[in-house]
C-alpha positions as CSV (number, residue, x, y, z in Angstrom):
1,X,0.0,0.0,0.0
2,X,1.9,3.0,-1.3
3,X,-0.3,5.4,0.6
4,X,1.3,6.8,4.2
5,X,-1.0,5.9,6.9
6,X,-2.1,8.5,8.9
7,X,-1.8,7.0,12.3
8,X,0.3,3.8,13.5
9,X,-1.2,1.8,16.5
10,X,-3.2,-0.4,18.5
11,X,-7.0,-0.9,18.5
12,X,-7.8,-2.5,22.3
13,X,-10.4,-4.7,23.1
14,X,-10.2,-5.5,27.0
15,X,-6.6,-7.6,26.9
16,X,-6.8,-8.2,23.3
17,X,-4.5,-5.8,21.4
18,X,-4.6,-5.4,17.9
19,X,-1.7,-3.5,15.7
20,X,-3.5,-1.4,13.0
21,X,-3.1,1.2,10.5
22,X,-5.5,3.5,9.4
23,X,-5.6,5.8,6.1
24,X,-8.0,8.6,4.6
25,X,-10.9,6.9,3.2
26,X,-11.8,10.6,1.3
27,X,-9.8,13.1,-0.8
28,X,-10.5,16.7,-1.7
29,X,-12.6,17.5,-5.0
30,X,-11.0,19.3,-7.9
31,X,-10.9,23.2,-6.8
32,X,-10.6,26.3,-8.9
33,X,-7.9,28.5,-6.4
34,X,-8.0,32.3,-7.5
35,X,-5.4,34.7,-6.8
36,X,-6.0,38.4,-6.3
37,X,-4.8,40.6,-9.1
38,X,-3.6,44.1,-9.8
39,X,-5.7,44.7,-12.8
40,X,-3.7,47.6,-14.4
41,X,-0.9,46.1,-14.1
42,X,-1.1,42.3,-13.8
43,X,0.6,41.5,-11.4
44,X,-0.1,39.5,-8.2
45,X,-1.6,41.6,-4.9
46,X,0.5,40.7,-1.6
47,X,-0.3,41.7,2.0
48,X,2.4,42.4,4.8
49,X,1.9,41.9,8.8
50,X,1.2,45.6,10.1
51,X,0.7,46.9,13.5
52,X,-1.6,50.4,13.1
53,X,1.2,53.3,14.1
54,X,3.9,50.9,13.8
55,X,4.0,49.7,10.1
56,X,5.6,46.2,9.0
57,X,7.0,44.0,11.6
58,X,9.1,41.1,11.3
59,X,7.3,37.3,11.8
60,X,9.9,36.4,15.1
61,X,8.0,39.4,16.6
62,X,4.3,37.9,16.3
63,X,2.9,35.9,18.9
64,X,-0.9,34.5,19.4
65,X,-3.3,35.8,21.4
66,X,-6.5,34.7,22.6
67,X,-8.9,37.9,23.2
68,X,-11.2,37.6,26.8
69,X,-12.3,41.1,26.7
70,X,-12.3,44.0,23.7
71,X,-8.6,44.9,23.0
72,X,-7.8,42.5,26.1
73,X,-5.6,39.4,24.9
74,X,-4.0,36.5,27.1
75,X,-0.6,36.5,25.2
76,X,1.0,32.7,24.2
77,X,3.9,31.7,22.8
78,X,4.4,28.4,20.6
79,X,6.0,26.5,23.4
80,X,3.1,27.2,25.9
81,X,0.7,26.0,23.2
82,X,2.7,22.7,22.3
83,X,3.0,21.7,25.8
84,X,-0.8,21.8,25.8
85,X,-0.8,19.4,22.7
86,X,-1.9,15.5,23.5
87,X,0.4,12.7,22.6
88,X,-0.5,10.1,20.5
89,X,-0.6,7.3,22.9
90,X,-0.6,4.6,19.9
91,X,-3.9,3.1,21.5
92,X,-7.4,3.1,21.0
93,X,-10.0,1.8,23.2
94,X,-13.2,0.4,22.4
95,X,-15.0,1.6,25.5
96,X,-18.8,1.0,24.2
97,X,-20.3,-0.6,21.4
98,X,-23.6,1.0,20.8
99,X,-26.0,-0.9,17.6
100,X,-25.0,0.3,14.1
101,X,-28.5,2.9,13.9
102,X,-27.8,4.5,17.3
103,X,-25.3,7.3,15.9
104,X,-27.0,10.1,14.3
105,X,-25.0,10.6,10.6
106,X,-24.8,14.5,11.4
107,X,-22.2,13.4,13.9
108,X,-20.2,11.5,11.1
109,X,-16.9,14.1,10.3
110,X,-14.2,12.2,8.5
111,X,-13.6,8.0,8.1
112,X,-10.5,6.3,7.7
113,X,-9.9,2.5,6.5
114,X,-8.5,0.6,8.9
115,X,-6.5,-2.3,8.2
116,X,-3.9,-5.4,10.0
117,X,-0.4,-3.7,10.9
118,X,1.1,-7.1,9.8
119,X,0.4,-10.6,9.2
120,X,0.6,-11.3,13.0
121,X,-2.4,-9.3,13.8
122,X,-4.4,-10.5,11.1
123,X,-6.2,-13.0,12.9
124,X,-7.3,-10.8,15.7
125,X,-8.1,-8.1,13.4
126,X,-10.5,-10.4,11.4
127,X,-12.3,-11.4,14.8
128,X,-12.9,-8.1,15.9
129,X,-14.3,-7.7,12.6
130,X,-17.1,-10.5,11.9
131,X,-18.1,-9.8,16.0
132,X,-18.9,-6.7,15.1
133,X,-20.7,-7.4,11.9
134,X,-22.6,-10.2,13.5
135,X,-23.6,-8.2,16.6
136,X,-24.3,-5.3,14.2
137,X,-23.0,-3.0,16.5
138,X,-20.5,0.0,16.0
139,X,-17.1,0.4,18.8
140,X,-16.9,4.3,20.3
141,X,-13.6,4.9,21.9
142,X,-11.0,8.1,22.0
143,X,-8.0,8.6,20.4
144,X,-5.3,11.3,20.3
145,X,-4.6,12.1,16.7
146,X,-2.5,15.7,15.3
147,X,-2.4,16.9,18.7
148,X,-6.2,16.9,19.6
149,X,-8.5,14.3,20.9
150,X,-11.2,12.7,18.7
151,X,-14.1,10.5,19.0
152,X,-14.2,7.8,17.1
153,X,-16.5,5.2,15.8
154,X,-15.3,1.3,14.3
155,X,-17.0,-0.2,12.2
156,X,-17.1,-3.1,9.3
157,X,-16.6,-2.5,5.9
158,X,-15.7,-5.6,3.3
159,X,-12.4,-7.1,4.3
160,X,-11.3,-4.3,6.7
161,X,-12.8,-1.9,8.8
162,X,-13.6,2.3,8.9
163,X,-12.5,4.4,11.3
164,X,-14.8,7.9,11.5
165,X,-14.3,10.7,13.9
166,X,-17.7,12.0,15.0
167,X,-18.0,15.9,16.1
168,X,-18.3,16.5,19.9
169,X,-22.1,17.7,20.9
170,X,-21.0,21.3,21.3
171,X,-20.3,21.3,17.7
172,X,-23.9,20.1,16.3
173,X,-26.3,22.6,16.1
174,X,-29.9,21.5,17.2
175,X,-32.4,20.9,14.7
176,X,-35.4,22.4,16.8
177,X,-33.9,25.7,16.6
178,X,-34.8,25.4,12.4
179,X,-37.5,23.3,12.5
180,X,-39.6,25.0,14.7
181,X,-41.2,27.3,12.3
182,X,-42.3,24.6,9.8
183,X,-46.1,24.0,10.4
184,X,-48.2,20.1,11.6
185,X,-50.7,20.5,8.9
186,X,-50.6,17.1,7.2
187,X,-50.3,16.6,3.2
188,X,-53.2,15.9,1.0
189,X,-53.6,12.3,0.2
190,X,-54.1,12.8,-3.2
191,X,-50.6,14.9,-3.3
192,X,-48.7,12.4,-1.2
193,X,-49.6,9.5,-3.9
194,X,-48.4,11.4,-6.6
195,X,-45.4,12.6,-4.9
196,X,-44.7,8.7,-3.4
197,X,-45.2,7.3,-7.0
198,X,-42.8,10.0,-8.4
199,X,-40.2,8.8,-5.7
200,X,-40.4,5.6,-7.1
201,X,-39.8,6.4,-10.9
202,X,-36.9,7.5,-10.1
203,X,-35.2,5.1,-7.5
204,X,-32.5,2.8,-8.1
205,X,-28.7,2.5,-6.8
206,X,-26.5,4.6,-5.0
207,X,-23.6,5.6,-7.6
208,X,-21.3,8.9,-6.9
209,X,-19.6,8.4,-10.4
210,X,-22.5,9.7,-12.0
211,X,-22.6,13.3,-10.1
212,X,-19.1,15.4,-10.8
213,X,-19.0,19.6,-9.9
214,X,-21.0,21.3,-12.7
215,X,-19.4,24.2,-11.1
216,X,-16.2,23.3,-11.4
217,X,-16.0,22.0,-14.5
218,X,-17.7,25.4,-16.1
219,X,-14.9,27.5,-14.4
220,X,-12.4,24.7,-16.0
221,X,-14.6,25.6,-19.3
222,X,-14.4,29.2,-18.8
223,X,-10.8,29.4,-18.2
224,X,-9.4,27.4,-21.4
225,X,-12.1,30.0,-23.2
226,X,-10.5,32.6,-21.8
227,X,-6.7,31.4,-22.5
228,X,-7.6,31.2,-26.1
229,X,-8.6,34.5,-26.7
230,X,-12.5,33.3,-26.9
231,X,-15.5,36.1,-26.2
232,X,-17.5,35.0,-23.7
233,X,-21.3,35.4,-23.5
234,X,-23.2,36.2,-20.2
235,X,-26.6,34.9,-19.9
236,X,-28.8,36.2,-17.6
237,X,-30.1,34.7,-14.5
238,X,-33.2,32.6,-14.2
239,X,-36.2,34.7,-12.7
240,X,-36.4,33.8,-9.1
241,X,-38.9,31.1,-8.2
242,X,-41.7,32.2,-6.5
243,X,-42.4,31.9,-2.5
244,X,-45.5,30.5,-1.3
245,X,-48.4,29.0,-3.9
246,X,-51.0,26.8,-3.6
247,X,-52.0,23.7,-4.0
248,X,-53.5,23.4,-7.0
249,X,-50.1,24.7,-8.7
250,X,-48.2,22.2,-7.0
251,X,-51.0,19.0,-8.3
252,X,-50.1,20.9,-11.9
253,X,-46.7,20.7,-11.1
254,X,-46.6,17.2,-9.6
255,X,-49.4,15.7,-12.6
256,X,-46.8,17.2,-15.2
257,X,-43.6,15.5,-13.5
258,X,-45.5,12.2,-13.7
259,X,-46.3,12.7,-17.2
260,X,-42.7,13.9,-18.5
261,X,-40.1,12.6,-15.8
262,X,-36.3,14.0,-16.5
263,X,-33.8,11.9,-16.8
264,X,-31.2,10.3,-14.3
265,X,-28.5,12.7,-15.4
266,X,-30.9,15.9,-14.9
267,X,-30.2,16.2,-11.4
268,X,-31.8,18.9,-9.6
269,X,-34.2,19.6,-12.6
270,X,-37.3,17.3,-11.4
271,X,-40.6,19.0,-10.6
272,X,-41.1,22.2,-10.0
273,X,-43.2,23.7,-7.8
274,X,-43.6,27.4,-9.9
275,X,-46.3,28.9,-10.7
276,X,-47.5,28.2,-14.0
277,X,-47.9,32.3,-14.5
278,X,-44.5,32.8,-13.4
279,X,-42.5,31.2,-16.6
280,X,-44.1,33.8,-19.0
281,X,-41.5,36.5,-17.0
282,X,-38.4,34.3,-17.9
283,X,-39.3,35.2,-21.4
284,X,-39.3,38.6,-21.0
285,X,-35.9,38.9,-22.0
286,X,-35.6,39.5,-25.6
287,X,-38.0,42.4,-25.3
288,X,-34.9,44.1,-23.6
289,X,-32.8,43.9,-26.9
290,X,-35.2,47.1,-28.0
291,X,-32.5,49.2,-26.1
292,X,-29.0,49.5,-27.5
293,X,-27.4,50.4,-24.1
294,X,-27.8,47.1,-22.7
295,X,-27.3,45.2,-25.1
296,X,-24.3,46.9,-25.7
297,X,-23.4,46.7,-22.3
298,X,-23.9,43.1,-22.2
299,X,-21.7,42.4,-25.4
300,X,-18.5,44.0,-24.1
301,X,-19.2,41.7,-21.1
C-alpha cells in the first residue's frame, strides 16, 4: 500500500491488542484556487503583517493571542501551546459498542480504513471484525490524533474496517432551533400518492460516479475559453422562483412530472413547484434587446 498511513497503533479490546493502521478513506474535489490581481498592471496583490502606528514588523515578533475582553488578549507563545498538545498514545479503546443505527450521521466528520499492521495481527483483526458485523453493532472509543483528541467510531466495511471521527455535541447545532417554524398540517392524500409514485420512478442504486462539480467543471470551461482568446457570453439569470403558492399549482406541477419525468443525469431539474404564470417572466428577456445600451453593455461583457 503505497499510501502513508495516517496513524500507527493499536485498536484494544479488553486484553486483546490489535496493531493497525489507518488511512483517509476521502480526498479533496478538484478546486478552482484564484489569486488576487492588480488589474492595471497584472501583477499578483500581496499583503504584509502591520501593526496600526507601527508599520511592517518582522514574523519572530508575532505571537498569538487569545482575546477575553475587547482589545484585552491573554498573550502565548508556541512552546506554551505545544506543551498543551496531547500525545499520541498509539492506542485506542473500544469503550462502548452501541448498535450500528444509534449514531445520528450529522455526527459523522471524517472516516478512515483501517487495516492489520502485519500478518501477525491479522487473525485478531479479522475477529474483531465479523463480531462486530454479526452483533451489528459499531465500537466508540477516543484517540489522540495531530495533537487533539477525537471520538471515534469502528466499524465493518468488506475485508477491513472504517474508522470515522464523529464531532463533539457542542459542535452540532440542534435541529429544533430550524425546524420549529415549519407547520403540523398534514399533506393531501391525493398529493402524497403522486409525490410517493414519483419517488419511485426515479429510484434505483447509489452511484457517486455519475454526479461530478458542474461548477467546477464550467470554471475549467471558462478558463481554457479565456486562454484562447474566446468572447465570452453572459446569460442572464433565471427569474427567481416564487415563494409561497397553492395547491393546485403544485398538483399541476406534480401531474406534469409524472407525465414527462427528466432523466437520471438531470439532477436537480425534477418537478417544479412554480407557478404556471410565473414562466411567462423568464421570457421577458428579448423584449430588452429594443434598447442599445444594454445590449451593448452586455456584449462587451
Amino acid at each position: 500500500m503505497a499510501a502513508r498511513p495516517s496513524w500507527r497503533g493499536q485498536i484494544r479490546l479488553a486484553l486483546v491488542s490489535i496493531p493497525v493502521e489507518i488511512f483517509p478513506a476521502t480526498k479533496s474535489g478538484a478546486t478552482i484556487a484564484f489569486h488576487q490581481i492588480h488589474e492595471p498592471s497584472g501583477k499578483r496583490i500581496r499583503y504584509e503583517k502591520v501593526v496600526p502606528g507601527i508599520g511592517p514588523v518582522d514574523t519572530d515578533e508575532i505571537i498569538k493571542g487569545f482575546e477575553y475582553e475587547k482589545g484585552e488578549y491573554v498573550l502565548l507563545d508556541e512552546k506554551e501551546i505545544e506543551g498543551v498538545k496531547l500525545e499520541s498514545r498509539k492506542t485506542l479503546e473500544l469503550t462502548q459498542f452501541v448498535d450500528s443505527d444509534d449514531i445520528d450521521p450529522i455526527y459523522f466528520e471524517k472516516p478512515y480504513y483501517v487495516v492489520p499492521a502485519d500478518d501477525l495481527a491479522e487473525e485478531a483483526f479479522i475477529v474483531l471484525r465479523e463480531a462486530l458485523r454479526r452483533t451489528r453493532k459499531i465500537g466508540l472509543g477516543q484517540l489522540a490524533m495531530r495533537g487533539r483528541e477525537y471520538v471515534v467510531s469502528l466499524k465493518p466495511c468488506g475485508r477491513g474496517m472504517v474508522l470515522e471521527t464523529l464531532r463533539y455535541a457542542d459542535e452540532v447545532n440542534k435541529a429544533a432551533s430550524y425546524f420549529r417554524g415549519i407547520g403540523d398540517a398534514r399533506p393531501d392524500p391525493e398529493l402524497l400518492d403522486m409525490a410517493e409514485t414519483l419517488i419511485d420512478k426515479k429510484a434505483g442504486r447509489f452511484d457517486a460516479a455519475e454526479f461530478h462539480d458542474r461548477y467546477v467543471d464550467a470554471l475549467k470551461a471558462l478558463i481554457e475559453r479565456k486562454k484562447k482568446g474566446r468572447a465570452i457570453s453572459i446569460e442572464a439569470d433565471e427569474a427567481p422562483a416564487p415563494r409561497g403558492g397553492n395547491v393546485i399549482d403544485l398538483m399541476a406541477a406534480l401531474k406534469r412530472s409524472l407525465d414527462n419525468p427528466p432523466g437520471r443525469g438531470a439532477a436537480g431539474k425534477s418537478a417544479s413547484t412554480k407557478k404556471p404564470a410565473a414562466k411567462p417572466a423568464a421570457r421577458k428577456a428579448p423584449a430588452a434587446k429594443a434598447k442599445p445600451g444594454r445590449a451593448a453593455s452586455r456584449k462587451r461583457a
